[in-house]
C-alpha positions as CSV (number, residue, x, y, z in Angstrom):
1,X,0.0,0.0,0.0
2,X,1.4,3.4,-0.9
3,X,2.5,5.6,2.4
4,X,0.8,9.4,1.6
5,X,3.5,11.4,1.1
6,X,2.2,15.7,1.6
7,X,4.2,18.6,1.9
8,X,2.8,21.1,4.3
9,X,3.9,25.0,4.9
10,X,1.7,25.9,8.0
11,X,0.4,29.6,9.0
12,X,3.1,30.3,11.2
13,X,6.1,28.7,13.7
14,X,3.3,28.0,16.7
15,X,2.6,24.5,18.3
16,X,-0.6,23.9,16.8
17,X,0.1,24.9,13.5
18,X,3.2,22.9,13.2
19,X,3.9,20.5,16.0
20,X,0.7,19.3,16.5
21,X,0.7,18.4,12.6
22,X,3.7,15.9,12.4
23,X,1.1,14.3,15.6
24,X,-1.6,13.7,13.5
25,X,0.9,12.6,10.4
26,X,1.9,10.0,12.7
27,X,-1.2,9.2,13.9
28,X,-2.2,8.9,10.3
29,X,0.6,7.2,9.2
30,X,1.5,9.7,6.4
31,X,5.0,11.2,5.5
32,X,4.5,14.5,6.2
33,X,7.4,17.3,4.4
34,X,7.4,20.6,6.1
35,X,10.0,23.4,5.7
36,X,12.6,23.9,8.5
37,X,11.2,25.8,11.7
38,X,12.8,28.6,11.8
39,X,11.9,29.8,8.2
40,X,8.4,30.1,9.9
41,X,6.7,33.2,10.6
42,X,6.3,34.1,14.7
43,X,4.3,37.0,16.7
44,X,7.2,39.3,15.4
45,X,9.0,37.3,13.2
46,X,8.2,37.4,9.3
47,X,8.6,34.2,7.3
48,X,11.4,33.8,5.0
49,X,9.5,33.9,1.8
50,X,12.3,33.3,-0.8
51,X,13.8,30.1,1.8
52,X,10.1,28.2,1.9
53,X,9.3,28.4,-1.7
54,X,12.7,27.7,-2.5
55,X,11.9,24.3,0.0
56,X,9.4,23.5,-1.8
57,X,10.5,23.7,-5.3
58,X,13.2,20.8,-4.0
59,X,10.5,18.4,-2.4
60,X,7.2,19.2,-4.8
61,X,8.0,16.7,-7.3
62,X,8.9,13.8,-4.6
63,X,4.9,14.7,-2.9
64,X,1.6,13.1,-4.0
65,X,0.0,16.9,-2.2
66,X,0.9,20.2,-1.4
67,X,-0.7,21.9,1.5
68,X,-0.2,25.7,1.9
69,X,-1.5,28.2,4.4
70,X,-1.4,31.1,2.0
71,X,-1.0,33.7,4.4
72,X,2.9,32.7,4.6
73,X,3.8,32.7,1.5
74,X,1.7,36.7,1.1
75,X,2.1,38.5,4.2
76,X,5.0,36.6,6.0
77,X,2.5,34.8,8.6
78,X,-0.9,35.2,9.9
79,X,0.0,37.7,11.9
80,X,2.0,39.5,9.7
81,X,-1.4,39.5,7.5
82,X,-3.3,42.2,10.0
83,X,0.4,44.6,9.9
84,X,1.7,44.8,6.6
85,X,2.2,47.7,4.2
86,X,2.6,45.3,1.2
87,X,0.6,46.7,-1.9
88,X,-1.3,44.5,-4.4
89,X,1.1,44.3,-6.9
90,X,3.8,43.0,-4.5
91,X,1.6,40.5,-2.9
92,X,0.3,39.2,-7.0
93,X,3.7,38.6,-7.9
94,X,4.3,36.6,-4.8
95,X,1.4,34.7,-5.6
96,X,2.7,34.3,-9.4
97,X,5.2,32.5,-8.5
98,X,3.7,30.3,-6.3
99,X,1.6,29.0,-8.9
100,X,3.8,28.7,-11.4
101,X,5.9,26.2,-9.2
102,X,2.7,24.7,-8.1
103,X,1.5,24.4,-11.8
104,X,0.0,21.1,-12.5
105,X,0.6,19.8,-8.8
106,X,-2.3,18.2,-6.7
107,X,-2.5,22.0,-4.1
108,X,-4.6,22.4,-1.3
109,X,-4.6,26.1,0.0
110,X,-6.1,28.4,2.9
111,X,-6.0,31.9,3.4
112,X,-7.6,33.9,6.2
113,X,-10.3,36.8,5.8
114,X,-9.0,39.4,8.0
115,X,-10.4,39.9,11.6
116,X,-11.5,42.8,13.1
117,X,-10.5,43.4,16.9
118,X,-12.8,44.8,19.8
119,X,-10.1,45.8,22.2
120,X,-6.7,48.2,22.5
121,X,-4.7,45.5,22.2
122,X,-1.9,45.8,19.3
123,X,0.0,42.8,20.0
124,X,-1.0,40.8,16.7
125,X,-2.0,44.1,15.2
126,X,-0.7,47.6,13.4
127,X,0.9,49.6,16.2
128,X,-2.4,52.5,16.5
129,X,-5.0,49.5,17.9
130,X,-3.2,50.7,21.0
131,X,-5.1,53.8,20.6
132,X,-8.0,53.5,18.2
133,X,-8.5,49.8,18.7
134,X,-12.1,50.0,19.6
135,X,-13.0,52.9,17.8
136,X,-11.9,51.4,15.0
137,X,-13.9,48.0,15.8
138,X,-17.2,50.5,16.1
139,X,-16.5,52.2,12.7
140,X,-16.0,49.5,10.8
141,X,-18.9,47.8,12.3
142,X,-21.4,51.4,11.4
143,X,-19.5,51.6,8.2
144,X,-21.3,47.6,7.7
145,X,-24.5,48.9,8.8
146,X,-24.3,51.7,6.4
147,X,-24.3,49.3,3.5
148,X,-26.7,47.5,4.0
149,X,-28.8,50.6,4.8
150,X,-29.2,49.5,8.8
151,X,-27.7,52.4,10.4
152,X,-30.1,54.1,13.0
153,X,-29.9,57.6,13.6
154,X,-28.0,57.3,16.8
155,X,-25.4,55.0,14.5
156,X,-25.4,57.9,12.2
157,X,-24.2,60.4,14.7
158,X,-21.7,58.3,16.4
159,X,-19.9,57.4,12.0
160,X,-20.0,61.2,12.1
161,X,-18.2,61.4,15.3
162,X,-15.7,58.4,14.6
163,X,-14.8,60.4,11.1
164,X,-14.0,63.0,12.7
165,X,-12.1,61.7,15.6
166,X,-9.8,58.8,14.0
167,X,-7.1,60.4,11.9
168,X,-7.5,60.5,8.6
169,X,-3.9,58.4,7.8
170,X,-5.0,55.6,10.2
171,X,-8.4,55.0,8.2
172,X,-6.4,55.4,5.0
173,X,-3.9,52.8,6.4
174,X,-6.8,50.2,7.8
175,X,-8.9,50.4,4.6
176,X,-5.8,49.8,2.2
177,X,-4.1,47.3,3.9
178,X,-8.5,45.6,4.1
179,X,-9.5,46.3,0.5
180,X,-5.3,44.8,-0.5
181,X,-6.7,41.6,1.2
182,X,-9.9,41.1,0.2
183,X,-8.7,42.0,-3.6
184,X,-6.0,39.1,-3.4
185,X,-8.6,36.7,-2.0
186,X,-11.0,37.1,-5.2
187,X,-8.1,36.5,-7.0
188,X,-8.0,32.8,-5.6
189,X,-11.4,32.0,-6.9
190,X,-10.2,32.5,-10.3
191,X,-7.5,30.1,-9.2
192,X,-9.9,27.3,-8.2
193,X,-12.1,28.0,-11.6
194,X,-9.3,27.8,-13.5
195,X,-8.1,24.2,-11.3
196,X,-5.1,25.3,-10.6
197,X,-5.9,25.4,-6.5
198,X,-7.8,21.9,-6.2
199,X,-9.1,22.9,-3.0
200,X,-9.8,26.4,-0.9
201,X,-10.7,27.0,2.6
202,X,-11.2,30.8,3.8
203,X,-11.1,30.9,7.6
204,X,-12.9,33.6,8.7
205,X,-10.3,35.0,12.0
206,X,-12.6,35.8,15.3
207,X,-15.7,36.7,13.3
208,X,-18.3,37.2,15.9
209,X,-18.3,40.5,15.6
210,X,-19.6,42.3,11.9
211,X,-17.7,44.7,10.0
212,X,-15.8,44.9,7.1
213,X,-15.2,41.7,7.5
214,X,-19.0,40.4,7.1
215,X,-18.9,43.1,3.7
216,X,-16.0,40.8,2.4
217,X,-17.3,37.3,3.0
218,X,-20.4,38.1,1.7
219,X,-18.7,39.4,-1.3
220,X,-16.7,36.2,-1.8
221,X,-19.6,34.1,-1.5
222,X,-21.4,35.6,-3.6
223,X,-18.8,35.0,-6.6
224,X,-18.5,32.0,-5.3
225,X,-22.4,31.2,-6.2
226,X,-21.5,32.6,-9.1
227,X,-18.9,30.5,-10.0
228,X,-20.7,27.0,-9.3
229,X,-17.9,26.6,-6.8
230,X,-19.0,26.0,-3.6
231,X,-17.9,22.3,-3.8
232,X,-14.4,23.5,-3.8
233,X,-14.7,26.4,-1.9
234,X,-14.9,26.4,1.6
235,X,-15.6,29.9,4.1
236,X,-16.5,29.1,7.7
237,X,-15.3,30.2,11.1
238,X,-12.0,29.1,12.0
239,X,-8.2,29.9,11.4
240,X,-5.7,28.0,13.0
241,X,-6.8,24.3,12.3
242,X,-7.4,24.9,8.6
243,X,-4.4,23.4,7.6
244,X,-5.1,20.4,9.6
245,X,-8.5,20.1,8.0
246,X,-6.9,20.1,5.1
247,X,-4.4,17.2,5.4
248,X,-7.5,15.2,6.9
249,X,-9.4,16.2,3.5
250,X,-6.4,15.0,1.6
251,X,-5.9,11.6,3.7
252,X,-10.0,11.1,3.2
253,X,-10.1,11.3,0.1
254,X,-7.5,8.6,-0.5
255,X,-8.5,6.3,2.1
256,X,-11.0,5.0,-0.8
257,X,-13.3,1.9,0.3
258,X,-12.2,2.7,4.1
259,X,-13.3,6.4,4.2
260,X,-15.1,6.4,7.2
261,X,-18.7,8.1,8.2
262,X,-18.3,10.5,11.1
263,X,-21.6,10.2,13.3
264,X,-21.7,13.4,15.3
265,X,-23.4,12.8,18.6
266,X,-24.4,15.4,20.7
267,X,-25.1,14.7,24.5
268,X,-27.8,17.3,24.9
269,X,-29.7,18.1,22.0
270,X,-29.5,21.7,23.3
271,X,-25.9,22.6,22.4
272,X,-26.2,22.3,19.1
273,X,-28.0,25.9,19.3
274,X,-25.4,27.1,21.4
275,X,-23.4,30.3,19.6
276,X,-19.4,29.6,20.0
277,X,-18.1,33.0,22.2
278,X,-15.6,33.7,18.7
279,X,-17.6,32.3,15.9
280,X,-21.0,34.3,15.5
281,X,-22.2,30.7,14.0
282,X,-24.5,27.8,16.4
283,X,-21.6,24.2,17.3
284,X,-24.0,22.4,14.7
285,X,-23.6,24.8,12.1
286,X,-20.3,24.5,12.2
287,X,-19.8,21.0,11.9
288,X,-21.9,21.4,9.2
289,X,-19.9,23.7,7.4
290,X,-16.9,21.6,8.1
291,X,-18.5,18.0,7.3
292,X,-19.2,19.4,3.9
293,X,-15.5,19.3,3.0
294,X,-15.6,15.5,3.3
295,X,-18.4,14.5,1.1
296,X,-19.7,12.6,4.5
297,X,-21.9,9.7,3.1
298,X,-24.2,7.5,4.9
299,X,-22.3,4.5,2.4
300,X,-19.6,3.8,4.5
301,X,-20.3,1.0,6.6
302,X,-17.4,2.4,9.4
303,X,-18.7,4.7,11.4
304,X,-16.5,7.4,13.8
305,X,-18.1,8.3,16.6
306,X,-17.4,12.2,17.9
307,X,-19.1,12.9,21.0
308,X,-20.1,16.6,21.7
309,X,-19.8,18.1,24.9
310,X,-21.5,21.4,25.6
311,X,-22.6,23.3,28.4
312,X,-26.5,24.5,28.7
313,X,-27.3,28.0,27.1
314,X,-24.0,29.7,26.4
315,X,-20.1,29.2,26.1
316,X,-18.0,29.4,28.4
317,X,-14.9,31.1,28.5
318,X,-11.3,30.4,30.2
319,X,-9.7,33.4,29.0
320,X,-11.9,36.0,31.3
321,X,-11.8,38.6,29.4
322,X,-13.9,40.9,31.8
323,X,-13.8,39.7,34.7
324,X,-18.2,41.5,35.5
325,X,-18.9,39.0,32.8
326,X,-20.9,36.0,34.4
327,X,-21.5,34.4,31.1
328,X,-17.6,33.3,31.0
329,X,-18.2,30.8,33.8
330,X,-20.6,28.4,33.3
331,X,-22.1,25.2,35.3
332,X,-21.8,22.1,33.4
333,X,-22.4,19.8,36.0
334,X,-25.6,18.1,34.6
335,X,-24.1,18.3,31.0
336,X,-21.1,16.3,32.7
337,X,-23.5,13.4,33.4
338,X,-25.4,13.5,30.2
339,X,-21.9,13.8,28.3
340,X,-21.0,10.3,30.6
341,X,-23.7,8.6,29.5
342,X,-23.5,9.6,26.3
343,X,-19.8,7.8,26.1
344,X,-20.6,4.8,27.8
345,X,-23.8,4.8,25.2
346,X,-21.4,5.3,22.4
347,X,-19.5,2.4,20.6
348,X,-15.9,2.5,20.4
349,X,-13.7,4.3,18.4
350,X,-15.0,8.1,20.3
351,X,-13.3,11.7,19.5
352,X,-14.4,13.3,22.5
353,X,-15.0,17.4,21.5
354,X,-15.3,19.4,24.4
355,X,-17.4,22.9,23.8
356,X,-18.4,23.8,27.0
357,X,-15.5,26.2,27.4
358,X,-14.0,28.1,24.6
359,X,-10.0,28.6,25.1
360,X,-10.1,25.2,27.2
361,X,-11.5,21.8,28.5
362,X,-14.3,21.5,30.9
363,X,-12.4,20.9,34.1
364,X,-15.4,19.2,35.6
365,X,-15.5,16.8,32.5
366,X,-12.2,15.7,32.2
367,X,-11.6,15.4,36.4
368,X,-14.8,12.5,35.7
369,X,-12.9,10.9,32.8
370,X,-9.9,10.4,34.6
371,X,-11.6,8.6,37.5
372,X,-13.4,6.1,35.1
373,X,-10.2,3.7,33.3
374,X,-13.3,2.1,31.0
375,X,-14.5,5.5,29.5
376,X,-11.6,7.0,28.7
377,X,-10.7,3.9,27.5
378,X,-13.3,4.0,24.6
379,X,-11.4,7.5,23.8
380,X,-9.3,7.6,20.9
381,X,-8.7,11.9,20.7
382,X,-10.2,14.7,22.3
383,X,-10.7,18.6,21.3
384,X,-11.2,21.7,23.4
385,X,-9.0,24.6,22.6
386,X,-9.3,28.0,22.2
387,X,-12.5,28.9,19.8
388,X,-15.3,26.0,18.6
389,X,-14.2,26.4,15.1
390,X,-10.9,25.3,16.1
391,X,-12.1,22.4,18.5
392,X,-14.6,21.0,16.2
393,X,-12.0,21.1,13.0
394,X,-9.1,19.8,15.5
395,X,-11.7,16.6,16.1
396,X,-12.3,16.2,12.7
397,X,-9.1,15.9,11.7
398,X,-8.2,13.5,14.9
399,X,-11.0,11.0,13.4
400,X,-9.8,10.8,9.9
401,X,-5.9,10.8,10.9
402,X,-7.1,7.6,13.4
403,X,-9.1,6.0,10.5
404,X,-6.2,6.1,8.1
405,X,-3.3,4.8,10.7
406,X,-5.8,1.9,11.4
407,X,-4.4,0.9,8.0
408,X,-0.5,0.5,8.5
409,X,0.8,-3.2,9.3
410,X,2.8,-1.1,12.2
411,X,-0.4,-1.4,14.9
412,X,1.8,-1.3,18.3
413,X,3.3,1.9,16.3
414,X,-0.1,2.7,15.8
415,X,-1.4,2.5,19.4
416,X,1.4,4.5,21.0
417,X,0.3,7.1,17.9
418,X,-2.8,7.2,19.1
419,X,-1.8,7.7,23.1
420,X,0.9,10.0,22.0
421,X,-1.9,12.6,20.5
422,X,-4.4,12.0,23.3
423,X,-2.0,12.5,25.7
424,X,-1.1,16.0,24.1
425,X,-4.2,17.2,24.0
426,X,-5.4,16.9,27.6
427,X,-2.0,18.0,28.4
428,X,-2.7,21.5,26.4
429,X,-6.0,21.5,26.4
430,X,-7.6,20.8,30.0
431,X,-4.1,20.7,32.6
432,X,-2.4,24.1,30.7
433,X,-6.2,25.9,29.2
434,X,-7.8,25.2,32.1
435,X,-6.1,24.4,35.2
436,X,-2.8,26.4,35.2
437,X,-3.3,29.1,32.5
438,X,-5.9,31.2,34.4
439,X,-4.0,31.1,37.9
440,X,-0.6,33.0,35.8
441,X,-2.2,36.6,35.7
442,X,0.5,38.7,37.1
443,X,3.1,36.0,37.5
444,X,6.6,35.8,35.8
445,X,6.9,33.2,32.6
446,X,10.2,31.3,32.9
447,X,10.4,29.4,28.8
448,X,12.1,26.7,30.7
449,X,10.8,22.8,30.5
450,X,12.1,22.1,34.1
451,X,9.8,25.7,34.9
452,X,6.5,24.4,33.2
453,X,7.5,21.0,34.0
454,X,7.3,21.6,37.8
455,X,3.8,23.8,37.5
456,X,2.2,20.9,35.8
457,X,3.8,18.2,37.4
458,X,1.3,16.4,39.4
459,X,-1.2,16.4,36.1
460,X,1.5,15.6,34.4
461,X,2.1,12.1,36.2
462,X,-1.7,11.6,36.7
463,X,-2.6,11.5,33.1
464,X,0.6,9.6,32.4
465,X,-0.4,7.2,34.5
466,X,-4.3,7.0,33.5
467,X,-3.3,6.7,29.4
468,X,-0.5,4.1,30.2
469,X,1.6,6.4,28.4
470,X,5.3,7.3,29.2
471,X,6.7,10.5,27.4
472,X,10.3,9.5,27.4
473,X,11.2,12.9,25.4
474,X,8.7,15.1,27.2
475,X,9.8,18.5,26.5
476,X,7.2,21.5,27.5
477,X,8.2,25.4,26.2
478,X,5.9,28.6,25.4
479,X,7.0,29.5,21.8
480,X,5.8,33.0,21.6
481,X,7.1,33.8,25.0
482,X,3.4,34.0,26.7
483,X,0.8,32.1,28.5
484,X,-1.4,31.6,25.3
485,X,-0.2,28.7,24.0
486,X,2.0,26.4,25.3
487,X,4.1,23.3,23.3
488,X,3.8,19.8,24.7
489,X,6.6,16.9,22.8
490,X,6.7,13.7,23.5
């Protein structure tokens, strides 16, 4: 049987985006090519443009897929995507060149619709969110209403009062680095038409709030209606699982006969209403909007089993944001119970997606699966970090990488894959998210292992211990130098 062989150039240099895909590669038993680390794009860092595409020229013949977060190859790196001063002519030739050394190669490709930000905080964007952060968010958000011929009278006055008040060279700035964008992600479409990109996903970056943002994607969909595409073109809510997604889309498609049918189970009716805190879209819309990528059929006689855990009415939220806010805590202890029964209802093999929290696992969830050996045991991955696009595409991804490592002759390779990447994610998702992440406010980060090693050490053991799993090459370290996300290698 042939062994995949994909070449992958993530979004940026982060744990998720590139360690956590060589996990599921393994768990998937795929050969997965990626370009060296350090060529990467970072908080501050820009990508090395010239070194990756020079990478990839030297491995794209030896791949059966490329898959390429767009935004590196553009701006330098997601982040770099929300700063930059690059104008379109720059960013076209970039893109040129790509295709032409892509040209007549099986490509895979995501690129982000950019997000607009509700706070003064400028770390991931241009220097002035420091000072017109929120006014900004509120005039783009009038400036939405405006089109669409919404704006109140009250709305009116305060547009009048933002024009006034925001200098002129920092609208100029925001709309030109929007419109510069927007004007290279229509120019992808014509890409798919013309099947040179044989499959697109736009993530749409923290879009619960409407803006400029809303203007664009409905502008995109709209040509893509137009352009019979929507079977190739994908737009949903989501960012930093994309490319994850789309290795999972690329290992489904040639699993053939043994594609399997993922049956999404939720444990309460109830929480499939449920509007994720980041997403402005219901958990059951999203897995809609992500299923659809997959061509799920109700042929395939294997099923996957992905158990979703929610809380009641609303999302909670590990990263308190304001602290007055009552809807960031939430009590889940009936959905706990239900979410039990659900798993011992549930035949084995189980993704377990936890979405009662964003930014983090349901402490009260995972405490009860750790004290019951024969349910976790039915528990093949589990998802539950930061927004519920990125949970529910991070458990879709798990499902299909399990389904095609099933496969390899290797299975005691295979098993210790598959504790290897459950092990990770509770390590992440519930001990760092949601047990040690929220008591750091105000406290010095040391980037050491022996540091994080020592604040984590008794979960550390515990789940060790509970997964029969022994990380001989543990090695824990905080990439981007902050609390937000932490790297856990085994």
């Amino acid at each position: 049987m042939h062994r995949l062989k994909l070449a992958l150039i993530p979004l940026d240099n982060r744990a998720i985006t590139y360690a956590y895909a060589k996990t599921l590669a393994k768990l998937a038993d795929v050969e997965l090519f990626m370009p060296d680390r350090n060529s990467l794009g970072g908080l501050t860092d820009l990508a090395k443009v010239d070194e990756i595409l020079n990478w990839l020229q030297s491995v794209i013949n030896n791949v059966d897929h490329s898959i390429i977060c767009l935004d590196t190859i553009l701006y330098g790196g997601l982040i770099n995507s929300r700063r930059h001063n690059f104008d379109y002519a720059h960013l076209i030739l970039r893109l040129t060149n790509l295709m032409q050394l892509t040209k007549n190669k099986s490509f895979f490709a995501q690129s982000s619709i950019m997000r607009i930000s509700d706070n003064y905080d400028n770390t991931e964007e241009k220097p002035y969110w420091q000072e017109y952060g929120r006014e900004l968010f509120l005039w783009s958000k009038l400036l939405y209403e405006a089109s669409n011929e919404r704006l109140s009278q009250e709305g009116n006055t305060q547009l009048n009062e933002l024009e006034k008040n925001i200098p002129s060279d920092i609208k100029q700035d925001y709309l030109t680095t929007r419109l510069t964008n927007h004007m290279i992600n229509e120019q992808l479409i014509d890409y798919v038409a013309s099947g040179q990109i044989n499959t697109l996903i736009y993530g749409i970056d923290d879009c619960t709030n409407i803006g400029m943002n809303t203007l664009e994607t409905k502008i995109i969909q709209d040509k893509l209606s137009k352009h019979k595409l929507r079977h190739k073109v994908f737009i949903y809510p989501g960012c930093d699982e994309i490319a994850n997604l789309l290795m999972a889309k690329v290992i489904f498609d040639n699993l053939g006969q043994m594609r399997p049918f993922l049956n999404i189970n939720f444990a309460l009716d109830s929480g499939q209403n449920i509007i994720g805190k980041y997403d402005g879209a219901s958990f059951a819309e999203i897995f809609k909007q992500q299923l659809a990528l997959f061509m799920n059929g109700e042929s395939s006689t294997y099923p996957l089993n992905i158990v979703v855990h929610t809380a009641m009415q609303i999302q909670g939220d590990h990263i308190i944001l304001d602290y007055k806010d009552k809807d960031n805590i939430v009590d889940t202890s009936l959905n706990v119970t239900a979410t039990l029964n659900c798993l011992e209802n549930t035949n084995y093999p189980i993704v377990l997606c936890d979405l009662a929290y964003a930014n983090g696992a349901d402490p009260k969830l995972v405490e009860a699966l750790l004290n019951n050996p024969k349910l976790i045991a039915k528990i093949i991955g589990f998802s539950a970090w930061n927004t519920a696009g990125n949970s529910i595409g991070s458990a879709l991804s798990q499902a299909i990488c399990y389904a095609s490592g099933l496969q390899q002759s290797d299975q005691e390779a295979f098993a210790l894959a598959v504790k290897e990447n459950l092990f990770i994610r509770l390590i992440d998702d519930y001990v760092w998210q949601a047990k040690i992440r929220p008591t750091l406010n105000g406290k010095k980060l040391l980037n050491q292992h022996e540091f994080l090693n020592n604040l984590m050490a008794a979960d550390l053991n515990k789940v060790s211990e509970i997964l029969k799993f022994d990380p001989q090459h543990l090695n824990l370290s905080l990439p981007w130098q902050r609390s937000f996300e932490i790297e856990v290698s085994c």
